[in-house]
C-alpha positions as a Markdown table, in Angstrom:
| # | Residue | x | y | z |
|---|---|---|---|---|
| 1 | Unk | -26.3 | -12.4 | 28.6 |
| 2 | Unk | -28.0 | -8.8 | 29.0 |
| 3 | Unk | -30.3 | -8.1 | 26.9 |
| 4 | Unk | -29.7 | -5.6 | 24.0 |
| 5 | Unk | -30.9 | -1.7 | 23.7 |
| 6 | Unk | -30.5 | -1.7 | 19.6 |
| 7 | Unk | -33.3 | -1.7 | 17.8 |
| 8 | Unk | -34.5 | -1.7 | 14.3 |
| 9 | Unk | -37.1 | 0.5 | 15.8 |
| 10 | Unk | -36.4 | 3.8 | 17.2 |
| 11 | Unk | -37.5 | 3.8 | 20.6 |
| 12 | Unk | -38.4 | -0.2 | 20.9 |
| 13 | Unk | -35.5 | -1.9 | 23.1 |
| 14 | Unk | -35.0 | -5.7 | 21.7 |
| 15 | Unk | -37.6 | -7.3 | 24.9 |
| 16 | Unk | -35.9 | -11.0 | 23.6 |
| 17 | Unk | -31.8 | -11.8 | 23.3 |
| 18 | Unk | -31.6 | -13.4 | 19.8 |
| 19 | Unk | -28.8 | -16.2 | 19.5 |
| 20 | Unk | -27.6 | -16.1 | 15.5 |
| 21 | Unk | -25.9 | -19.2 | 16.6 |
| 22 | Unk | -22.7 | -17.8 | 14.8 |
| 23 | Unk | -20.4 | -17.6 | 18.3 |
| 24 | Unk | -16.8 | -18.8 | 17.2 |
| 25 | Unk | -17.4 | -18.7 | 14.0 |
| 26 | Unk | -14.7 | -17.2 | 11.8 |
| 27 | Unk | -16.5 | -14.1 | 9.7 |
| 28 | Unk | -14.3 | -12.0 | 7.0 |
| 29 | Unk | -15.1 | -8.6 | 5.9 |
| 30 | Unk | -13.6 | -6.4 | 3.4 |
| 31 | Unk | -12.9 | -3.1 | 3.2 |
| 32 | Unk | -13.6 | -2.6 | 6.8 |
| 33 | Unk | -11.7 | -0.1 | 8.4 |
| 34 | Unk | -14.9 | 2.9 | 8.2 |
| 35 | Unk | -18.6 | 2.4 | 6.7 |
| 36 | Unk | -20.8 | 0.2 | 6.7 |
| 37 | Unk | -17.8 | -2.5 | 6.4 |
| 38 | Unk | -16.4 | -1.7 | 10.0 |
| 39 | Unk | -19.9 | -1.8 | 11.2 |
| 40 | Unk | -20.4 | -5.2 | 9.7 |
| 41 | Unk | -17.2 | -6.7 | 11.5 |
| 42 | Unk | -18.4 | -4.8 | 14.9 |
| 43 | Unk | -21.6 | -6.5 | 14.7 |
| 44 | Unk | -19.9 | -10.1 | 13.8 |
| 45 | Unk | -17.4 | -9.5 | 17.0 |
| 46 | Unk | -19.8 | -8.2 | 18.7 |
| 47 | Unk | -21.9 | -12.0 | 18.4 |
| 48 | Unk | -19.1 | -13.9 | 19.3 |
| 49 | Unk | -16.8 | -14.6 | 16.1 |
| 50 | Unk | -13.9 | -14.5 | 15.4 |
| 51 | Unk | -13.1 | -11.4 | 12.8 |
| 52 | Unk | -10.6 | -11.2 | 9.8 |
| 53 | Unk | -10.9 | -7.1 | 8.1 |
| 54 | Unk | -9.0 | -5.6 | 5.0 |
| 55 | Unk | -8.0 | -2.5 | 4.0 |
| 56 | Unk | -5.7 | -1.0 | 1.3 |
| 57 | Unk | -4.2 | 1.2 | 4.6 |
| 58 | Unk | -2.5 | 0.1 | 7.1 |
| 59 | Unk | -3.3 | 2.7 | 9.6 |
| 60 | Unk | -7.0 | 3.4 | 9.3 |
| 61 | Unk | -7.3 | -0.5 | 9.3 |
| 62 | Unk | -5.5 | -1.4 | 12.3 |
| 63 | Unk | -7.1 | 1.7 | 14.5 |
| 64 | Unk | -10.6 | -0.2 | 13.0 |
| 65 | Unk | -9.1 | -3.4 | 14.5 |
| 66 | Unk | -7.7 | -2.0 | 17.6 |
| 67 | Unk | -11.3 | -0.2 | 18.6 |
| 68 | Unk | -13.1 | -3.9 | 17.9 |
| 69 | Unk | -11.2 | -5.5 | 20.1 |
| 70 | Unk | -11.5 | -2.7 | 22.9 |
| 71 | Unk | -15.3 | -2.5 | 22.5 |
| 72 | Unk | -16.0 | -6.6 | 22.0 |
| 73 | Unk | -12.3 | -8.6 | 23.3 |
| 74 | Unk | -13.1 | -10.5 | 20.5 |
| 75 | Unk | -10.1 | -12.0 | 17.7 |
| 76 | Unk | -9.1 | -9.7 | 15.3 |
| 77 | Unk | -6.8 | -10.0 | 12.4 |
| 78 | Unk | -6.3 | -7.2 | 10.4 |
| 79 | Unk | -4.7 | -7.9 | 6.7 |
| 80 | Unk | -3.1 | -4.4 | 4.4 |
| 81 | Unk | -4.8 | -5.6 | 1.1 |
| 82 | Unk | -6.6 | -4.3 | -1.9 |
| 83 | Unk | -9.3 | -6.4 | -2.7 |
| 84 | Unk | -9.1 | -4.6 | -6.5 |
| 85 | Unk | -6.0 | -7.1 | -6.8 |
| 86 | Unk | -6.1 | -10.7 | -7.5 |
| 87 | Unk | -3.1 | -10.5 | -5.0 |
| 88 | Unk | -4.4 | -8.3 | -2.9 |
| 89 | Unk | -7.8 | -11.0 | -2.0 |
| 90 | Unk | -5.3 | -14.1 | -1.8 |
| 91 | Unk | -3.2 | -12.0 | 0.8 |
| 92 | Unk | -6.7 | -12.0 | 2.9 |
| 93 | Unk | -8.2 | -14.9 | 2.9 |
| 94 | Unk | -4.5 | -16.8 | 2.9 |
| 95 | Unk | -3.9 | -14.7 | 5.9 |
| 96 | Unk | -7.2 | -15.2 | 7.7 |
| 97 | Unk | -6.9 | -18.9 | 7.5 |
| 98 | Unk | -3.4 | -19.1 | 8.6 |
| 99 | Unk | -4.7 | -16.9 | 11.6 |
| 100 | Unk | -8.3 | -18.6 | 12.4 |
| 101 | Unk | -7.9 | -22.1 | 10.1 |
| 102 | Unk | -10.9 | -21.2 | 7.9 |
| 103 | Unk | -13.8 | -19.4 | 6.7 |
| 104 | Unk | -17.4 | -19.4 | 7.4 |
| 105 | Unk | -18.7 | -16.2 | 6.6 |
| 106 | Unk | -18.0 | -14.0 | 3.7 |
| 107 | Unk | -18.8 | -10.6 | 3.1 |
| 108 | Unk | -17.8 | -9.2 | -0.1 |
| 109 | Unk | -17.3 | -5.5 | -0.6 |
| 110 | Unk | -15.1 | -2.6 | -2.0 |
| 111 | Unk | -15.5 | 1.0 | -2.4 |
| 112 | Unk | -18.6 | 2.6 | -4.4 |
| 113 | Unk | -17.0 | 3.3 | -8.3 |
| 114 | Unk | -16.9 | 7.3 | -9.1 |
| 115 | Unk | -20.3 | 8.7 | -9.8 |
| 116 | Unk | -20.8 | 9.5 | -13.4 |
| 117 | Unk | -23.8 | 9.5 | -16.5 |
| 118 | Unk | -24.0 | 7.0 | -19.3 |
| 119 | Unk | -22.1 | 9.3 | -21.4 |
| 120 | Unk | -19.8 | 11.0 | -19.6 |
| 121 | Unk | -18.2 | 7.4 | -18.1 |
| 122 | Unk | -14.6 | 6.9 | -19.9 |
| 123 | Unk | -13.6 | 3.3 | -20.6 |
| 124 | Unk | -11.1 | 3.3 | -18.0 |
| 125 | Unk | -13.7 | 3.9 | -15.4 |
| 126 | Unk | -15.8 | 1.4 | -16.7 |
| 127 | Unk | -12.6 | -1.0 | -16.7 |
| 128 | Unk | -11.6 | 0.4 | -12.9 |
| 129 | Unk | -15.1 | -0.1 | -11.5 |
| 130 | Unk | -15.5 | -3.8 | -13.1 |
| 131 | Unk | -12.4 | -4.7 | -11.3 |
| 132 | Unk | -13.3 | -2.6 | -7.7 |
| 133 | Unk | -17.0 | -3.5 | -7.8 |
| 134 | Unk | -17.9 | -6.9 | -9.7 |
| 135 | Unk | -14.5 | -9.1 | -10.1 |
| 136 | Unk | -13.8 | -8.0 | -6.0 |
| 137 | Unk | -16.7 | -9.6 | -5.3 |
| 138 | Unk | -16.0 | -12.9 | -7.6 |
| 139 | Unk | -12.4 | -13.7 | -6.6 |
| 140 | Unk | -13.2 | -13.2 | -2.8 |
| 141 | Unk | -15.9 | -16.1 | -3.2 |
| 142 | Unk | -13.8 | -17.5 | -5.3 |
| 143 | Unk | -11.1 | -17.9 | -3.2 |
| 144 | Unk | -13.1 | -18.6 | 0.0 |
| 145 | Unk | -15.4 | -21.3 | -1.1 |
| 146 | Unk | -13.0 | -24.3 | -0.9 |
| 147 | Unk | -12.0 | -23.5 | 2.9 |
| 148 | Unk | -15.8 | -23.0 | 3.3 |
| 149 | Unk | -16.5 | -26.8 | 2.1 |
| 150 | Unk | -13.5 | -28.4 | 3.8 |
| 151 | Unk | -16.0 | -26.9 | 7.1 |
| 152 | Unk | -18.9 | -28.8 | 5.6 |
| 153 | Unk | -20.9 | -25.0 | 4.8 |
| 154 | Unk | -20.8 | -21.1 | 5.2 |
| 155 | Unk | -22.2 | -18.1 | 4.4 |
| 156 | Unk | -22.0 | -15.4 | 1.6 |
| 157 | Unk | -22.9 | -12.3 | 2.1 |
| 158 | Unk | -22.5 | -9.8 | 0.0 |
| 159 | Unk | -23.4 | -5.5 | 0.5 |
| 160 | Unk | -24.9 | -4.0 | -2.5 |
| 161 | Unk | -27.0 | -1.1 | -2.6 |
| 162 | Unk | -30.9 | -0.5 | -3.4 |
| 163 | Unk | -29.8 | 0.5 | -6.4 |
| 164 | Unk | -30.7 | -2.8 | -7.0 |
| 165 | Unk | -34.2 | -2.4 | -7.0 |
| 166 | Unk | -34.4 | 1.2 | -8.7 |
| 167 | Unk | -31.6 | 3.1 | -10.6 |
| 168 | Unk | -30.1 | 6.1 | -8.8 |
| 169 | Unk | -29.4 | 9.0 | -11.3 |
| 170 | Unk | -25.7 | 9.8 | -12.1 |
| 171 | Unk | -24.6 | 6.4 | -11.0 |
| 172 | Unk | -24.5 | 4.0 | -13.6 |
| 173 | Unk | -21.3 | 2.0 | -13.1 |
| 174 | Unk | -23.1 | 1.2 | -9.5 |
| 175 | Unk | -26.6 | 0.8 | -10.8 |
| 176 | Unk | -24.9 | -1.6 | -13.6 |
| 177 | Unk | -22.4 | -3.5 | -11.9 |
| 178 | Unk | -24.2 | -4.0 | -8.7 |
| 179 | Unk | -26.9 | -6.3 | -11.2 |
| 180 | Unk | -24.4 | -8.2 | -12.4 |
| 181 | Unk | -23.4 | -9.2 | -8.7 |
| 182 | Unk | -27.5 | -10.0 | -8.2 |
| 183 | Unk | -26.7 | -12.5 | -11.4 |
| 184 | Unk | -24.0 | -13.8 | -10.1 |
| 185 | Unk | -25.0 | -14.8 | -7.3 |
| 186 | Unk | -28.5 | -16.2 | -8.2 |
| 187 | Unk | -26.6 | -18.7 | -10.0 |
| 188 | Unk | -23.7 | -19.2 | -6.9 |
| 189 | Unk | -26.3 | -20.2 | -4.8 |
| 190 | Unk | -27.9 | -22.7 | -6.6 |
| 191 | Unk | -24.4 | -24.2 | -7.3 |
| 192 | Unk | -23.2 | -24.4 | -3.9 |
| 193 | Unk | -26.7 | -25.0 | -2.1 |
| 194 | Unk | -25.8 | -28.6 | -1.6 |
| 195 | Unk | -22.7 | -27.5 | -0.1 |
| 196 | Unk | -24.3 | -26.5 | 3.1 |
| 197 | Unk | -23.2 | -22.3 | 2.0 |
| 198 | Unk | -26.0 | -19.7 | 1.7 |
| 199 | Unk | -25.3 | -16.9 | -0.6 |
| 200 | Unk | -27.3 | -13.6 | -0.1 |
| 201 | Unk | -27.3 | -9.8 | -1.0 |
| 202 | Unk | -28.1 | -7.0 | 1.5 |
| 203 | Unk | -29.3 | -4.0 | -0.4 |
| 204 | Unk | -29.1 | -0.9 | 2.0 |
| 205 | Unk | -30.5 | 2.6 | 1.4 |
| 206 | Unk | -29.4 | 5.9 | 2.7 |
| 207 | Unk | -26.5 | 5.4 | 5.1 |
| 208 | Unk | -24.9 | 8.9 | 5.8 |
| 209 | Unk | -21.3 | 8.2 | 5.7 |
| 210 | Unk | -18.1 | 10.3 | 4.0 |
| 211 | Unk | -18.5 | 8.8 | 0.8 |
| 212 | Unk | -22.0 | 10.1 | 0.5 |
| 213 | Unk | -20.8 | 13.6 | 1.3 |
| 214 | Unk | -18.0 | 13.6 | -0.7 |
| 215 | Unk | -20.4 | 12.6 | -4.1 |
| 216 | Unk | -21.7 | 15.5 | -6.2 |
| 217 | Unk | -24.5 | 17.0 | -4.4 |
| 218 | Unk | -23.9 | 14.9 | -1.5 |
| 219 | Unk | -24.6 | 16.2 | 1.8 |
| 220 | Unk | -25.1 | 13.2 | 4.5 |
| 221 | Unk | -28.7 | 13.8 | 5.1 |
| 222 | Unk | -31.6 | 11.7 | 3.6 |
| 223 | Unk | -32.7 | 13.4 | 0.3 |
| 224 | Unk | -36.5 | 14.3 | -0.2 |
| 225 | Unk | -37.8 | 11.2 | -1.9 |
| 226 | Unk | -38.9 | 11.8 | -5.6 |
| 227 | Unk | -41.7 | 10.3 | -7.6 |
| 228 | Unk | -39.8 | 6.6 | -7.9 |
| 229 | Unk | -38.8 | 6.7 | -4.0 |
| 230 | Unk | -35.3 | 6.8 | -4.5 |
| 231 | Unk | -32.7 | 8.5 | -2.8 |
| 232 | Unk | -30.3 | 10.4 | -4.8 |
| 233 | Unk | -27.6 | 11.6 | -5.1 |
| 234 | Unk | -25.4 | 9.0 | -2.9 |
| 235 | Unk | -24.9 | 5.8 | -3.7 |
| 236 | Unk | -26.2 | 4.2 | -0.5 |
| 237 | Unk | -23.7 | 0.8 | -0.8 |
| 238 | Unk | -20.8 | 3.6 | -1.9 |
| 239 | Unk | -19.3 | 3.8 | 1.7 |
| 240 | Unk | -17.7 | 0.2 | 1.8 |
| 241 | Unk | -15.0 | 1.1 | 4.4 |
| 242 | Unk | -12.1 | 2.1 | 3.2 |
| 243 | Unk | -12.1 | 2.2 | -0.7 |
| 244 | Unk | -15.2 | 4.0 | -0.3 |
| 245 | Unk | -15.7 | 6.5 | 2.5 |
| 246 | Unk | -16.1 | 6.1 | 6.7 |
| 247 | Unk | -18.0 | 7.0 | 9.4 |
| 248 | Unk | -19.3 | 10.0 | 10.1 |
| 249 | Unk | -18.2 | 11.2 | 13.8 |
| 250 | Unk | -21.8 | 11.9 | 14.8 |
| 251 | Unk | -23.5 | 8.8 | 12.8 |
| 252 | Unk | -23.0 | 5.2 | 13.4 |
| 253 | Unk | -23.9 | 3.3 | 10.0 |
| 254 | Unk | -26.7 | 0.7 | 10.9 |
| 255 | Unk | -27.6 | -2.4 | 8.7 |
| 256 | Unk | -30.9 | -1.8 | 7.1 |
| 257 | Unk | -33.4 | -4.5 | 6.8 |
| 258 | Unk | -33.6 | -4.3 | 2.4 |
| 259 | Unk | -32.2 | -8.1 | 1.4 |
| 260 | Unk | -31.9 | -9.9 | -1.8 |
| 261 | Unk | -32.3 | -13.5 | -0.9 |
| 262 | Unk | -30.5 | -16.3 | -3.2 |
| 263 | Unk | -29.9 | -19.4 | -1.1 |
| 264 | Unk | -32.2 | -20.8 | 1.6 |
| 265 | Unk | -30.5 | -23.5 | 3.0 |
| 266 | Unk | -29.0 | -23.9 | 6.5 |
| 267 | Unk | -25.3 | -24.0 | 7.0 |
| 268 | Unk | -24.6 | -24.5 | 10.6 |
């Protein structure tokens, strides 16, 4: 193995190769044809497993496939689905065990909901963004859980935002429903910790991607940081891959090192 030039550090090459002992491993990520979910299913390909993406386009999905084989030769299956769909999840994780024969990692996530204040949110929005952002997230677990025991443990791991931590202003469908997921997956991981399957929550900040941009007031560079440290007005976690927002051509999203921790047990 070569040793690796990323860093968390600017400027500090990785001196020591780092086996996550996930090589062969089958990893699923949704929404990852651009953001922070195509970076996600780089990274898994990139360590050896074996990668099932979604998308609710076919094209944008299948150029994210095609460019993660070309950079890693690793297995790729890309599945057309719309993880806002009860059909839509059972089309990708049916299709990603028919092509791999299970599941050991999970990682939840969807498009950010529309921006919006307390008052100003419509019912439907509220109903939409329920469905994209918290019941994604619930039938995708849902529906990967039993394949996960059948391999005797796994991994959950679901993107979120730091809105977690501290409200970000004119987002309160993300600030709200993002919670929730923290709930709900507090209480997942104590039910399946004797399972062998870990269940965690990465919270990333600022990642300057197309759905950040294209928010109100939104320009792609880090805001000046305000009295609570926040980092308005994007919605860091917004730029899930395709429901959300892409890739900038002159950024590469990067996985920040902000985690919400649940389960603590090893699953090999």
């Amino acid at each position: 193995m070569t040793p690796r030039a990323e860093s968390f550090l600017p400027g500090r090459p990785m001196a020591v190769i780092v086996d996550l002992g996930i090589r062969g491993k089958v990893a699923l990520v949704a929404a990852a044809s651009q953001g922070l979910g195509r970076a996600t299913a780089m990274a898994f390909a990139r360590e050896g497993c074996k990668v099932a993406i979604c998308a609710r386009n076919a094209g944008p999905l299948n150029a994210a496939a095609n460019a993660i084989r070309t950079e890693t030769n690793a297995e790729v299956v890309a599945v057309p689905a719309d993880v806002m769909r009860t059909d839509g999840v059972t089309s990708f994780v049916d299709g990603a065990i028919r092509a791999f024969g299970g599941i050991d990692i999970l990682v939840p996530n969807a498009g950010g909901p529309p921006a919006g204040s307390f008052e100003t949110l419509t019912d439907e929005q509220w109903a939409k963004g329920w469905e994209l952002t918290f019941l994604s997230t619930v039938r995708l677990v849902r529906s990967s859980l039993p394949s996960m025991r059948q391999r005797h443990g796994g991994a959950v791991v679901a993107i979120l935002s730091m809105s977690v931590r501290q409200p970000i202003d004119n987002l309160v469908l993300s600030n709200a429903l993002r919670l929730g997921i923290v709930g709900a997956l507090k209480s997942l991981a104590r039910e399946v910790a004797k399972d062998r399957i870990r269940v965690n929550g990465v919270a990333p900040g600022w990642i300057a991607t197309d759905r950040t941009v294209e928010l109100p007031g939104g320009t792609g560079e880090p805001p000046t940081r305000g009295r609570t440290g926040c980092a308005p007005p994007g919605d860091p976690a917004g730029p899930h891959g395709e429901g959300g927002g892409g890739r900038r051509p002159d950024r590469v999203p990067r996985l920040g090192p902000g985690c919400v921790h649940h389960g603590r047990n090893r699953a090999d």
